[in-house]
C-alpha positions as CSV (number, residue, x, y, z in Angstrom):
1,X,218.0,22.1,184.7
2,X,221.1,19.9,185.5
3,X,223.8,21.2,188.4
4,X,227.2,20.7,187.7
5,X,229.0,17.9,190.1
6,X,232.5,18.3,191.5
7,X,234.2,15.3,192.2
8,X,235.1,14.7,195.9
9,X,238.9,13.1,196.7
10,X,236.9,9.6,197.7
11,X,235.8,9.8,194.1
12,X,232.0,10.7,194.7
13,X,230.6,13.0,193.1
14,X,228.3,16.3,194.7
15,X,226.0,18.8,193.1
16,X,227.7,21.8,193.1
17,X,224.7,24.0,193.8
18,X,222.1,22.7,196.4
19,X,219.9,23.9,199.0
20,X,220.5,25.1,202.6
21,X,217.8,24.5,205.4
22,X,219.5,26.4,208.1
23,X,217.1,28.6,209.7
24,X,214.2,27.2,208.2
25,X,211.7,26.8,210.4
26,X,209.9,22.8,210.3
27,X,206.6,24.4,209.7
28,X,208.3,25.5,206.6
29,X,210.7,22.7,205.7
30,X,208.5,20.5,204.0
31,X,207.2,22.7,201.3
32,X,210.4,24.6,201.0
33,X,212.1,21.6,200.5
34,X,209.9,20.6,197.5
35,X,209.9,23.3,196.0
36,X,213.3,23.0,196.0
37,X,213.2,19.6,194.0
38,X,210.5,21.0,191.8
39,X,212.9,23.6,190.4
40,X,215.7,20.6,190.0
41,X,217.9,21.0,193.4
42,X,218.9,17.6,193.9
43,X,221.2,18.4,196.9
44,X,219.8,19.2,200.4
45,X,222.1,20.7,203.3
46,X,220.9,20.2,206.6
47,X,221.3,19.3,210.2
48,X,220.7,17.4,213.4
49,X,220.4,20.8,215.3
50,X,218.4,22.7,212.9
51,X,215.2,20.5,213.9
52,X,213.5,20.0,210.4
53,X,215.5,16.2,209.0
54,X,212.0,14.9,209.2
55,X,210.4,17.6,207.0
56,X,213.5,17.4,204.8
57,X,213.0,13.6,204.9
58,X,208.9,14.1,204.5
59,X,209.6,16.5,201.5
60,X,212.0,13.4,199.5
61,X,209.9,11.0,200.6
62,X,206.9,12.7,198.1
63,X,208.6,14.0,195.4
64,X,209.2,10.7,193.5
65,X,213.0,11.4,192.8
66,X,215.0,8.6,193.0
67,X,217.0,8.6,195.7
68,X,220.6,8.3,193.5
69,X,219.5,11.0,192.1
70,X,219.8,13.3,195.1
71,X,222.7,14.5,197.7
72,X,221.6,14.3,201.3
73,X,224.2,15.9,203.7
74,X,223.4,16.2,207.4
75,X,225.8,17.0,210.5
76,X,226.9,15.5,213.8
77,X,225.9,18.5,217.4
78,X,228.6,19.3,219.1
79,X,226.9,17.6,222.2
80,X,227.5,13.9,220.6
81,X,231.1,13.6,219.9
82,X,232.0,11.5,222.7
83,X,231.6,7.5,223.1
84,X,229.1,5.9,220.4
85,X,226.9,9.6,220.3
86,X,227.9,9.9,216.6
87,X,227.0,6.1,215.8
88,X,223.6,6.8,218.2
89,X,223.2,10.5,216.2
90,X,223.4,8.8,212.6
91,X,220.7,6.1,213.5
92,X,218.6,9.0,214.6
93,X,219.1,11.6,211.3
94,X,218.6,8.5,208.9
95,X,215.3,7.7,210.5
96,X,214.2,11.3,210.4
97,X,215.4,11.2,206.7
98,X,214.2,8.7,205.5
99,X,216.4,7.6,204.7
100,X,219.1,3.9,204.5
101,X,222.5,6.0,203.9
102,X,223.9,9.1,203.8
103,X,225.4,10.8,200.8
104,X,227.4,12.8,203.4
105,X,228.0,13.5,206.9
106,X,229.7,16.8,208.7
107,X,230.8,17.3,212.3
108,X,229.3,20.1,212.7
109,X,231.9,22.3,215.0
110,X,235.4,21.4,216.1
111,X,234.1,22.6,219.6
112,X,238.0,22.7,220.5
113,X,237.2,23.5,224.2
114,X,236.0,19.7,224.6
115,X,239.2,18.4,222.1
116,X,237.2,15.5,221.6
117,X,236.7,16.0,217.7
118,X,239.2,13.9,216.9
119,X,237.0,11.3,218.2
120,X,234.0,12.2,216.5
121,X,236.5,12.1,213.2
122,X,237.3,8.9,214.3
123,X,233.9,7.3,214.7
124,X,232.9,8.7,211.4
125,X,235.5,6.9,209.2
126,X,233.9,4.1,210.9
127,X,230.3,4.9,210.2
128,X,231.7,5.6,206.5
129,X,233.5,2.4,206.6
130,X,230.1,0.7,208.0
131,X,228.5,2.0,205.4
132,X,226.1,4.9,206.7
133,X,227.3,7.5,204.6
134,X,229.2,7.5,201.2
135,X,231.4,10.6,202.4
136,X,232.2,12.3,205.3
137,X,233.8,15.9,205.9
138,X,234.0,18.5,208.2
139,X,232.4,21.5,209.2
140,X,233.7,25.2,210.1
141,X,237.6,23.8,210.7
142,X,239.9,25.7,210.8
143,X,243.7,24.8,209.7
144,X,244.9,23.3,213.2
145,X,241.9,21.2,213.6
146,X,242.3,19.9,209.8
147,X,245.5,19.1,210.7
148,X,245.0,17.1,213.7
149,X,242.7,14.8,212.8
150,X,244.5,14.0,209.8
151,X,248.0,13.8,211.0
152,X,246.3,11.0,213.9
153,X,243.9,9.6,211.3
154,X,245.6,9.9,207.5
155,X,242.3,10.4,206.4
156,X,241.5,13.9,204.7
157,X,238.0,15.3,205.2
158,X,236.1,15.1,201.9
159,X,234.6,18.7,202.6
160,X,234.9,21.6,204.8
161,X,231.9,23.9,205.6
162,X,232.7,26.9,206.4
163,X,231.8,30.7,206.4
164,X,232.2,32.0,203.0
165,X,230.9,35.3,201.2
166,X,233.2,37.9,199.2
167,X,233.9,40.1,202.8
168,X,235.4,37.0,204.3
169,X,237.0,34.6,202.2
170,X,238.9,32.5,204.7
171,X,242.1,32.6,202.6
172,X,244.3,30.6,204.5
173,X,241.3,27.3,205.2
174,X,240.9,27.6,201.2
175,X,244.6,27.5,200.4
176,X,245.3,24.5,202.9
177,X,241.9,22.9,201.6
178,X,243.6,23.1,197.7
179,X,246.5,21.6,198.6
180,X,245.2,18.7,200.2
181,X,242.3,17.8,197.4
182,X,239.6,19.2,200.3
183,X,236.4,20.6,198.5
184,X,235.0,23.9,199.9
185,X,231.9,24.2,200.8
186,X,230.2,28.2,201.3
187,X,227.4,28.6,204.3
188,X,226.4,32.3,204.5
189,X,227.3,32.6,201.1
190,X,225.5,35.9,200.3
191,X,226.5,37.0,203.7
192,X,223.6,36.3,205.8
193,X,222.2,40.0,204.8
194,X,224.7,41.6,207.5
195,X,226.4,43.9,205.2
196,X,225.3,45.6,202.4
197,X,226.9,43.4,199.9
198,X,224.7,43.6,196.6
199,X,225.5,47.4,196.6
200,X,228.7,47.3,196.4
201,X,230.0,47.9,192.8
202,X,231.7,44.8,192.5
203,X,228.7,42.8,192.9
204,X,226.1,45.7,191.3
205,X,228.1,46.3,188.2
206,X,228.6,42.7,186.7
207,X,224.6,42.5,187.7
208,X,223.7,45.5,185.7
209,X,225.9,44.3,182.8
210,X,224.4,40.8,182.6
211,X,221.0,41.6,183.5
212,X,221.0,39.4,187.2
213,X,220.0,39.9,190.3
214,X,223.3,41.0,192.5
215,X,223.0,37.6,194.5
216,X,222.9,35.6,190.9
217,X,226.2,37.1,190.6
218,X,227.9,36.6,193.7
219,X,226.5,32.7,193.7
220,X,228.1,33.0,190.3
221,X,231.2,33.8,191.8
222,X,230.8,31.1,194.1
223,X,230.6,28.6,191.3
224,X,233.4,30.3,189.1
225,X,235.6,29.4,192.3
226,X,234.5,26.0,191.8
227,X,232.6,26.6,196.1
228,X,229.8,24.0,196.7
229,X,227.0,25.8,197.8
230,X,223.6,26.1,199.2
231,X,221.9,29.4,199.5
232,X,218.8,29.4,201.8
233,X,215.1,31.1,200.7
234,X,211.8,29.8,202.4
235,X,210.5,31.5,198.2
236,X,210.1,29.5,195.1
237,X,210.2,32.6,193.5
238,X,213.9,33.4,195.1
239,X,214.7,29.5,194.9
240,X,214.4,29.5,190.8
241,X,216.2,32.8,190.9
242,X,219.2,31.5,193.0
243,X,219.6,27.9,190.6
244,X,219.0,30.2,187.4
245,X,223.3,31.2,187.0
246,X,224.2,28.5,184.7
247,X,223.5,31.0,181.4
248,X,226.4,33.7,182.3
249,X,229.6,33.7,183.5
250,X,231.8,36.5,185.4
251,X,235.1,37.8,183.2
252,X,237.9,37.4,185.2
253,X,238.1,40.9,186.0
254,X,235.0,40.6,187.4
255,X,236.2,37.3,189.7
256,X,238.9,39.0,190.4
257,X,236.9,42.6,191.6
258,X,234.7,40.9,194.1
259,X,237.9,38.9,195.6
260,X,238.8,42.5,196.3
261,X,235.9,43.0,198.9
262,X,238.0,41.2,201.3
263,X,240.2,43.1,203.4
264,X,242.2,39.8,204.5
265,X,242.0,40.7,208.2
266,X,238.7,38.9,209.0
267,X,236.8,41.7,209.6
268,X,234.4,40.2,207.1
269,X,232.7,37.4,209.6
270,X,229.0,37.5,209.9
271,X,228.9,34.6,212.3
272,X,230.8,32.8,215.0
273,X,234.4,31.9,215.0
274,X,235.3,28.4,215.6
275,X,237.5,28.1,218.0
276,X,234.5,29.7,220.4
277,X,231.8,27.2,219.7
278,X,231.8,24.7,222.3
C-alpha cells in the first residue's frame, strides 16, 4: 500500500498518513512500531518526552526498510530551548533513533511563559542548516507565536502540529497556515475518545453508506483536507484499519457535514491550550 506524499514549502516531501507514538508505552513501542511498517506506514511521529525513540529506533533498525524510504519526525521538550539544549537534545534523539539525520524536527510547545522559543526556532534552522534534519516545523503554535519567529527569522515553519479533530478545527492556525504554504499536521485526530464523535451522524452516516468504520471516515476527512496525520493504536488489527482509506472518498457534502461539528468557539479542545504549557 503506498501513502500519498504532500510536498513541504522546503520542497521535501512527507507521507501523508503515518503513525503516532504518543502514549505508547516503551514496553509497547517496539512491536507496535513494526507492526506499523509491516502494514506499509513509512512515517513515524514521536518524541523526546514520550520516552520510547529507542523502541521506535529498535523497531527501524529490524525491519529492513531502507531508511529513504521512511519519515522520522521527533520534537525538541520544552525544558531545552535555551543555550545549545536543542543542539545537546538532537545528538540525544538521533542516538536513540538510530539514526544519522532527521526527516523532521518539532519544538514541541511554544511554552510562551519562558519566551525563549524564538531561540529554540533559531537553533533549529541551524541544526537544519548543519544538516541534522531535512525539515523543521513547529508544534501546537498558535498565530502570534508563528508570527514571531518568522517576522525575526524570515524562515516559515515547514509544519505545524497541532490539535485537530472535527469538534475543534483551529480555523484561524489553519487559515494563517494556508496563506503562508505551512502544512497542517492533526494530533488527536479522532479526538482522543473525549467525545462521542463516531456517533454523531456526520461521521456515522458517510460510515454506514461506504461500509467503514466511523474513524476510517473522519481520517478520511483528514486526508480530503489534505491534514498530515498520525492516528495512534498499540492493535495491528486497528493499525491496518486506520491506513485502509485510500479506496473511498467523502462527497463534498459529506466534507462539508462534519466541518459542521465545529461550533467555532473552541469548545471542541480535548487537550491543553498553548499559551498554558510552560
Amino acid at each position: 500500500m503506498t501513502v500519498p506524499t504532500i510536498t513541504l514549502n522546503d520542497g521535501n516531501r512527507i507521507p501523508q498518513l503515518g503513525y503516532g507514538t504518543f502514549k505508547v508505552p516503551a514496553a509497547d513501542a517496539q512491536r507496535a512500531v513494526s507492526e506499523a511498517l509491516e502494514l506499509g506506514y513509512r512515517h513515524i511521529d514521536t518524541a523526546a518526552i514520550y520516552g520510547n525513540e529507542a523502541e521506535v529506533g529498535a523497531a527501524i533498525a529490524a525491519s529492513g526498510v531502507a531508511r529513504d524510504e521512511l519519515f522520522v519526525t521527533t520534537k525538541l521538550w520544552n525544558d531545552r530551548h535555551d543555550g545549545d539544549e536543542p543542539n545537546a537534545a538532537i545528538a540525544e534523539s538521533l542516538d536513540k533513533l538510530g539514526i544519522e539525520k532527521l526527516d523532521l524536527y518539532l519544538i514541541h510547545w511554544p511554552t510562551p511563559a519562558k519566551d525563549n522559543y524564538l531561540h529554540a526556532w533559531q537553533k533549529l534552522i541551524q541544526l537544519r542548516e548543519a544538516g541534522l534534519t531535512r525539515s523543521i516545523g513547529v508544534s501546537n503554535f498558535l498565530v502570534p507565536h508563528l508570527e514571531k519567529i518568522v517576522s525575526a527569522t524570515g524562515v516559515v515553519p515547514a509544519v505545524d502540529q497541532i490539535e485537530l479533530h472535527p469538534a475543534y478545527q483551529q480555523r484561524e492556525v489553519t487559515s494563517w497556515a494556508a496563506a503562508h504554504d505551512v502544512r497542517i499536521e492533526a494530533w488527536g485526530p479522532l479526538g482522543q475518545g473525549k467525545y462521542p464523535l463516531f456517533d454523531d451522524p456526520a461521521v456515522a452516516g458517510p460510515a454506514s453508506a461506504h461500509g467503514k468504520s466511523p474513524a476510517q471516515v473522519v481520517i478520511r476527512w483528514h486526508l480530503q483536507h489534505e491534514h498530515v496525520l498520525f492516528p495512534k493504536s498499540v492493535h495491528r488489527e486497528r493499525l491496518a484499519q486506520n491506513i485502509d482509506v485510500f479506496d473511498f472518498a467523502l462527497t463534498d457534502a459529506e466534507v462539508a457535514a462534519i466541518d459542521a461539528i465545529d461550533p467555532g468557539d473552541g469548545s471542541g479542545r480535548v487537550s491543553s491550550h498553548p499559551d498554558e504549557v510552560n
